[in-house]
KOLDRENPA-926882 format. One record per atom (N, C-alpha, C): residue number from 1; residue in one letter; atom name; x, y, z. Coordinates in nm, 3 decimals, decimal comma. Layout:
// KOLDRENPA-926882
seq type atom east north up
NUM A CA X Y Z $
...
***
This chain:
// KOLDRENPA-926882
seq type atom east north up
1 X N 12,538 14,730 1,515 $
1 X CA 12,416 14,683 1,451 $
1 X C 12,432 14,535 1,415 $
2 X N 12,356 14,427 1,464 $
2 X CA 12,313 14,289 1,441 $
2 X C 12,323 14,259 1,295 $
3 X N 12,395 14,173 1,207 $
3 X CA 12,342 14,159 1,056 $
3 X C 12,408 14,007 1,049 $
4 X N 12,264 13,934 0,967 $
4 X CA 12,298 13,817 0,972 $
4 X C 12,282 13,795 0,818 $
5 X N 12,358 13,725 0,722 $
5 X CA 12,381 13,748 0,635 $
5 X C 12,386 13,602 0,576 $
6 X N 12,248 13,571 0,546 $
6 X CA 12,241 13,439 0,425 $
6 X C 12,307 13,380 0,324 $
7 X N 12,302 13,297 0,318 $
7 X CA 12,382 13,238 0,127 $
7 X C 12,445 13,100 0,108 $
8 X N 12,396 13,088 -0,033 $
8 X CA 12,443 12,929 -0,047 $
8 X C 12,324 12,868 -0,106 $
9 X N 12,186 12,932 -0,104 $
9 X CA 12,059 12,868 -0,140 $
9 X C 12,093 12,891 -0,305 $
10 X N 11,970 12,749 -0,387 $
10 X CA 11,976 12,806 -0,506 $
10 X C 11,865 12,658 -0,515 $
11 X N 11,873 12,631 -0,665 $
11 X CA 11,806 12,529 -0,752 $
11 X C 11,876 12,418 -0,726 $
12 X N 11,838 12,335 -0,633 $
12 X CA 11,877 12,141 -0,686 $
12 X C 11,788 12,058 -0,712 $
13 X N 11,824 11,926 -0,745 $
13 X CA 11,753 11,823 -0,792 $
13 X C 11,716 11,712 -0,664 $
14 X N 11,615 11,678 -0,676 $
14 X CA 11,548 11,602 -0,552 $
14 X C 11,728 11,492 -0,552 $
15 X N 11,729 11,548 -0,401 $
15 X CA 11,849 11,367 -0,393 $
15 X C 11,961 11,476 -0,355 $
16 X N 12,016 11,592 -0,465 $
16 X CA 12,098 11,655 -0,389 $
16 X C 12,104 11,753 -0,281 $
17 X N 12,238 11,812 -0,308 $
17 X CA 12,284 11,835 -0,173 $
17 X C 12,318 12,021 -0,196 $
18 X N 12,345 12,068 -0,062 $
18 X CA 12,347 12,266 -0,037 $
18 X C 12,436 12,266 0,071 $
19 X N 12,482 12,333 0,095 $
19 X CA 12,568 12,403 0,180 $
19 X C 12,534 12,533 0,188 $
20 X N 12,432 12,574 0,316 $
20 X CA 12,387 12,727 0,323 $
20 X C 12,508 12,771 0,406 $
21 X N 12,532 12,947 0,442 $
21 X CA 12,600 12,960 0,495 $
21 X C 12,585 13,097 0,603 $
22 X N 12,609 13,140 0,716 $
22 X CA 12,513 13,262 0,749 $
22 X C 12,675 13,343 0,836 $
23 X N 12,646 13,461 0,803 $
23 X CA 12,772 13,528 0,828 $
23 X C 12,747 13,623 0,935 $
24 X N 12,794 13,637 1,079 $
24 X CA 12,736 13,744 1,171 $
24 X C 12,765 13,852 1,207 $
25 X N 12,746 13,955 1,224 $
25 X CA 12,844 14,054 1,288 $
25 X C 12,762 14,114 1,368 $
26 X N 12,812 14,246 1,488 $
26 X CA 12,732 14,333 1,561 $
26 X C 12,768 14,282 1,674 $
27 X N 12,737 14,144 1,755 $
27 X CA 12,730 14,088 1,865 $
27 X C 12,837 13,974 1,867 $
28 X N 12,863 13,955 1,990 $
28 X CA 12,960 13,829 2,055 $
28 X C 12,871 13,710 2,005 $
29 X N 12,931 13,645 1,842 $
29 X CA 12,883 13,576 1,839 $
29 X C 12,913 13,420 1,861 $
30 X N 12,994 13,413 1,911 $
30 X CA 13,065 13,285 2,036 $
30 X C 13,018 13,288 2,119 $
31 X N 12,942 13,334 2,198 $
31 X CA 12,831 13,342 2,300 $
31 X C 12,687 13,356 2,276 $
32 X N 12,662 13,282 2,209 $
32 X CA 12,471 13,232 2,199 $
32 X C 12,534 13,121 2,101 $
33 X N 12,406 13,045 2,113 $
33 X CA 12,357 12,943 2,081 $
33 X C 12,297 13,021 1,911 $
34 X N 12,279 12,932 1,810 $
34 X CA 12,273 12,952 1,697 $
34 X C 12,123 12,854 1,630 $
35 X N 12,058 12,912 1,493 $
35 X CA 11,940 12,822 1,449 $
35 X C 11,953 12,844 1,324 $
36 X N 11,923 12,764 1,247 $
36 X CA 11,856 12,757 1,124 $
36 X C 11,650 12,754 1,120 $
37 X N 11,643 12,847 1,035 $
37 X CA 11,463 12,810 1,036 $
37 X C 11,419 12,824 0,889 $
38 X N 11,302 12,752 0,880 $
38 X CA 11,293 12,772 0,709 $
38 X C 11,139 12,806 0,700 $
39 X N 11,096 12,906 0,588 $
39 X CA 10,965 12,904 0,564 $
39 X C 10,910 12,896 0,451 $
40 X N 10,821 12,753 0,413 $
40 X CA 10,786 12,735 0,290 $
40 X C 10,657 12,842 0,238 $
41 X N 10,649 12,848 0,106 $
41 X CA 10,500 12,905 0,060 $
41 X C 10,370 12,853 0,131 $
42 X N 10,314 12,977 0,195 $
42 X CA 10,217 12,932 0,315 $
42 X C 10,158 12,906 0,419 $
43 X N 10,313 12,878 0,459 $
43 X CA 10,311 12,777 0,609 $
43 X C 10,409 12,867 0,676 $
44 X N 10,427 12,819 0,797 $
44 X CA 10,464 12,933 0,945 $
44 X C 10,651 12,863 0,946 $
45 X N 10,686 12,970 0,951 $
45 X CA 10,797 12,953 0,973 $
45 X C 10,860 12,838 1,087 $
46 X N 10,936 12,744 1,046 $
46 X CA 11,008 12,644 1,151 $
46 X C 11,108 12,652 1,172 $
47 X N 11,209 12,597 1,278 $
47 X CA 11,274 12,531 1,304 $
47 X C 11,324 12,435 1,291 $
48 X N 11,453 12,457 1,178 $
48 X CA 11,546 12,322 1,178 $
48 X C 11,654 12,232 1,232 $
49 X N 11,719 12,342 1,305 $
49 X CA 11,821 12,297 1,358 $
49 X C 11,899 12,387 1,460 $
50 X N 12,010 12,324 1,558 $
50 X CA 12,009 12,456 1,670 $
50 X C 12,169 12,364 1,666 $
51 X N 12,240 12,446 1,739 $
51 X CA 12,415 12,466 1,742 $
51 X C 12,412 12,532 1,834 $
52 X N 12,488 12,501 2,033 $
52 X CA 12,487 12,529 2,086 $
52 X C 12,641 12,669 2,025 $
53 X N 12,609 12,742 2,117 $
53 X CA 12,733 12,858 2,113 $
53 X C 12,911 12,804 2,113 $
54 X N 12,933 12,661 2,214 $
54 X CA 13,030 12,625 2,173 $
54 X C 13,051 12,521 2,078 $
55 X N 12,965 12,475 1,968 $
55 X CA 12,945 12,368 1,878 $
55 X C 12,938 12,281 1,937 $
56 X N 12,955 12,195 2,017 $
56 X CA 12,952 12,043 2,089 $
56 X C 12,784 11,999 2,085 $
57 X N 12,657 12,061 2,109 $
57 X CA 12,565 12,012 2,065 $
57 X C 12,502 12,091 1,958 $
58 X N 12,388 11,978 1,910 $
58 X CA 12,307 11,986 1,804 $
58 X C 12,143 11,927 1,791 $
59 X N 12,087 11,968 1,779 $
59 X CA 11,967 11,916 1,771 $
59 X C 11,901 12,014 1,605 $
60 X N 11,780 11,826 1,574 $
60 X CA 11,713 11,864 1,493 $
60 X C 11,550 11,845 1,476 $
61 X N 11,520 11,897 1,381 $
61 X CA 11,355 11,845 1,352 $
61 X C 11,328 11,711 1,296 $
62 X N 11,257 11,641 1,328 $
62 X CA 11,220 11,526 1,305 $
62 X C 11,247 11,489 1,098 $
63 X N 11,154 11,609 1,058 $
63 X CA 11,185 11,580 0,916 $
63 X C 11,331 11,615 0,873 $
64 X N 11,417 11,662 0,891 $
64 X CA 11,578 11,705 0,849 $
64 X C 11,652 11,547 0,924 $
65 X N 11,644 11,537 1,031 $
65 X CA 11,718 11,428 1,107 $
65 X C 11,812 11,371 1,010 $
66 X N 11,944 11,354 0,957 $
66 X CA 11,961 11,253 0,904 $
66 X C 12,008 11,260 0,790 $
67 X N 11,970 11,386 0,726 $
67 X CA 11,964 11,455 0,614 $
67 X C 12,085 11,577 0,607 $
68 X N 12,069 11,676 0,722 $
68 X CA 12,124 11,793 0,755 $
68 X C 12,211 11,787 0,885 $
69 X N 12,302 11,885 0,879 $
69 X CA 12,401 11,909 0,931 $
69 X C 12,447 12,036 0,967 $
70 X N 12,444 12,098 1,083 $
70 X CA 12,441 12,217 1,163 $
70 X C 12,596 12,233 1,196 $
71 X N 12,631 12,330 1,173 $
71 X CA 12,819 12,321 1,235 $
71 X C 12,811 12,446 1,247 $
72 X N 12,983 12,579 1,320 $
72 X CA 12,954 12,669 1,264 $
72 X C 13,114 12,709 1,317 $
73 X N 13,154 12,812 1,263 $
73 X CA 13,312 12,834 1,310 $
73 X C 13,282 13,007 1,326 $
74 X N 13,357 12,966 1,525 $
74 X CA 13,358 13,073 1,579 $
74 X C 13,437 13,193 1,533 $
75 X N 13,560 13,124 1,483 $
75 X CA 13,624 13,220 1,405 $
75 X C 13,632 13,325 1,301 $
76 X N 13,499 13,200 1,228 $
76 X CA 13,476 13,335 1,157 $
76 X C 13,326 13,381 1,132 $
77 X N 13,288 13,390 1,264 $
77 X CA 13,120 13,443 1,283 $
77 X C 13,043 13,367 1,219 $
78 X N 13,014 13,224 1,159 $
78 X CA 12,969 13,229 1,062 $
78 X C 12,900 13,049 1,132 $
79 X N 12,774 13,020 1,078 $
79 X CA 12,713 12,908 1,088 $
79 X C 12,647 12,832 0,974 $
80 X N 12,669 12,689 0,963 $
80 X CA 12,655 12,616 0,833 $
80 X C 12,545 12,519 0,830 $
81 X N 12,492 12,549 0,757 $
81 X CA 12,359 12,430 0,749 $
81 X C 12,418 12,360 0,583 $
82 X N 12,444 12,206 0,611 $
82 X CA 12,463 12,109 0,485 $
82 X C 12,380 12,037 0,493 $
83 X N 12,280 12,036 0,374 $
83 X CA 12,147 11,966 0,356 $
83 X C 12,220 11,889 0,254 $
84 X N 12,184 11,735 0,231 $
84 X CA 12,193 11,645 0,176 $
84 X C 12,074 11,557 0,134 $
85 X N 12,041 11,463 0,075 $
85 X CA 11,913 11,423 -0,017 $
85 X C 11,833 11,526 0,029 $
86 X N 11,857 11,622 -0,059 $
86 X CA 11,672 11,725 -0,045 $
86 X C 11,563 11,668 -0,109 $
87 X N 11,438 11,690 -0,112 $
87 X CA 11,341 11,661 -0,133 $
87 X C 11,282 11,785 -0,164 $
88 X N 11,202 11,756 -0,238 $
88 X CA 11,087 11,896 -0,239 $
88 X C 11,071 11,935 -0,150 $
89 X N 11,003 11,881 -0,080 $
89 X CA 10,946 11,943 0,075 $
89 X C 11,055 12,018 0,152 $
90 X N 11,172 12,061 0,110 $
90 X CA 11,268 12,079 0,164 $
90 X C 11,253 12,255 0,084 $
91 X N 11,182 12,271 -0,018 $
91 X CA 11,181 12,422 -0,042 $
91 X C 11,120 12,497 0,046 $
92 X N 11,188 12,651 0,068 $
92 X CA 11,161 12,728 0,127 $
92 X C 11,269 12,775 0,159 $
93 X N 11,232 12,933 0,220 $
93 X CA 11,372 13,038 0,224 $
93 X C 11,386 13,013 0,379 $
94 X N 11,563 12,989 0,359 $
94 X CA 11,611 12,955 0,496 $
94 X C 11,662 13,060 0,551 $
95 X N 11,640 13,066 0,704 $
95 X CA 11,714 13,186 0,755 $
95 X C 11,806 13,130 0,871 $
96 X N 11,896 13,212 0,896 $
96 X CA 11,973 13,166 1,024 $
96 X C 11,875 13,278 1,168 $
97 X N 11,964 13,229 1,285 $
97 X CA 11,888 13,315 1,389 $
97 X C 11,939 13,284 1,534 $
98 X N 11,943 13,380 1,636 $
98 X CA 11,956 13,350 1,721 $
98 X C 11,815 13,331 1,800 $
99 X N 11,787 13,287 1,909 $
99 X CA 11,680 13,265 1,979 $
99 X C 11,574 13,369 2,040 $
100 X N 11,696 13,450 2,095 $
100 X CA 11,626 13,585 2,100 $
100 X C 11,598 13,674 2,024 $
101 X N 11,645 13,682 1,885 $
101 X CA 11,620 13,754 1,775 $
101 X C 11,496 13,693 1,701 $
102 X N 11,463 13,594 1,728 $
102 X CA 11,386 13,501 1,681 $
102 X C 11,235 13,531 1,725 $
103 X N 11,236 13,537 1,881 $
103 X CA 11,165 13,592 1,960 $
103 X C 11,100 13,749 1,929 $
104 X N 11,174 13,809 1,891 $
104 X CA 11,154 13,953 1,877 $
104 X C 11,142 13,958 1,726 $
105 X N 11,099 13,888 1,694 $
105 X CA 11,024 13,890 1,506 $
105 X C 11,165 13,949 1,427 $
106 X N 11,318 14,010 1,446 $
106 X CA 11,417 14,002 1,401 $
106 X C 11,480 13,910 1,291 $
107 X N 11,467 13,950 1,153 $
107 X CA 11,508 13,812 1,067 $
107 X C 11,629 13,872 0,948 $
108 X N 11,691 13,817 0,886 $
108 X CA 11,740 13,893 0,772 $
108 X C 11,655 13,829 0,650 $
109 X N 11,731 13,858 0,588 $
109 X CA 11,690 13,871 0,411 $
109 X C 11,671 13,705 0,380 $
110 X N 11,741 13,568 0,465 $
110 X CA 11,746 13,428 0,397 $
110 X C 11,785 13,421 0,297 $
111 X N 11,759 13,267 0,264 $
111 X CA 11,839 13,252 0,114 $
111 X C 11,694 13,132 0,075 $
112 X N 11,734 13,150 -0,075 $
112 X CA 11,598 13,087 -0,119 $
112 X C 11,631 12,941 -0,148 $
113 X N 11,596 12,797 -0,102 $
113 X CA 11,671 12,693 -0,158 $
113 X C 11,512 12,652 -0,192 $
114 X N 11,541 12,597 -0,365 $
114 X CA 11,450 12,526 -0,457 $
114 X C 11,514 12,385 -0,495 $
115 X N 11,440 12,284 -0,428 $
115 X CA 11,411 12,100 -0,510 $
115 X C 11,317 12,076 -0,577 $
116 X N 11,394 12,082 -0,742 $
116 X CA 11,271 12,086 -0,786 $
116 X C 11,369 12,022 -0,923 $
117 X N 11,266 11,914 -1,018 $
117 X CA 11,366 11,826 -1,105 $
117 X C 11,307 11,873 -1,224 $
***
């Protein structure tokens, strides 16, 4: 059974910084490609950031660029989103994901990160 397992979200102050963290089990997870997505009050769930399966690439969303930081260690199932100057606009519950799980409406539980002073 697939379980992707959130954490690290909480309360910061506009400017700082989070370290989410997402823990995998069920599947070979050294073989797929990896995401972060976040969904604020309201609005449709996005896409923040992607981590190819062997870490060497990364891509982001225009608003994170610069800010955040996608990594993830195969070793121990697990993928890292480090957000730095958050902003408000930066609330909303983050989830991790693979592409195809993503696809198939598949999500876990997220973690809730609040900027708010």
């Amino acid at each position: 059974q697939v379980q992707l397992v959130e954490s690290g979200g909480g309360l910061v102050q506009p400017g700082g910084s989070l370290r989410l963290s997402c823990v995998a089990s069920g599947f070979t997870f050294s073989s797929y490609a990896m995401s972060w997505y976040r969904q604020a009050p309201g609005k449709e769930r996005e896409l923040v950031a992607t981590i190819t399966f062997s870490g060497y690439t990364t891509s982001y969303a225009d608003s994170v660029k610069g800010r955040f930081t996608i990594s993830r260690s195969n070793a121990k199932n697990t993928v890292y989103l480090q957000m730095n100057s958050l902003k408000p606009e930066d609330t909303a519950v983050y989830y991790c994901n693979s592409e195809g799980r993503a696809k198939m409406g598949l999500w876990g539980q997220g973690t809730q990160v609040t900027v708010s002073s």
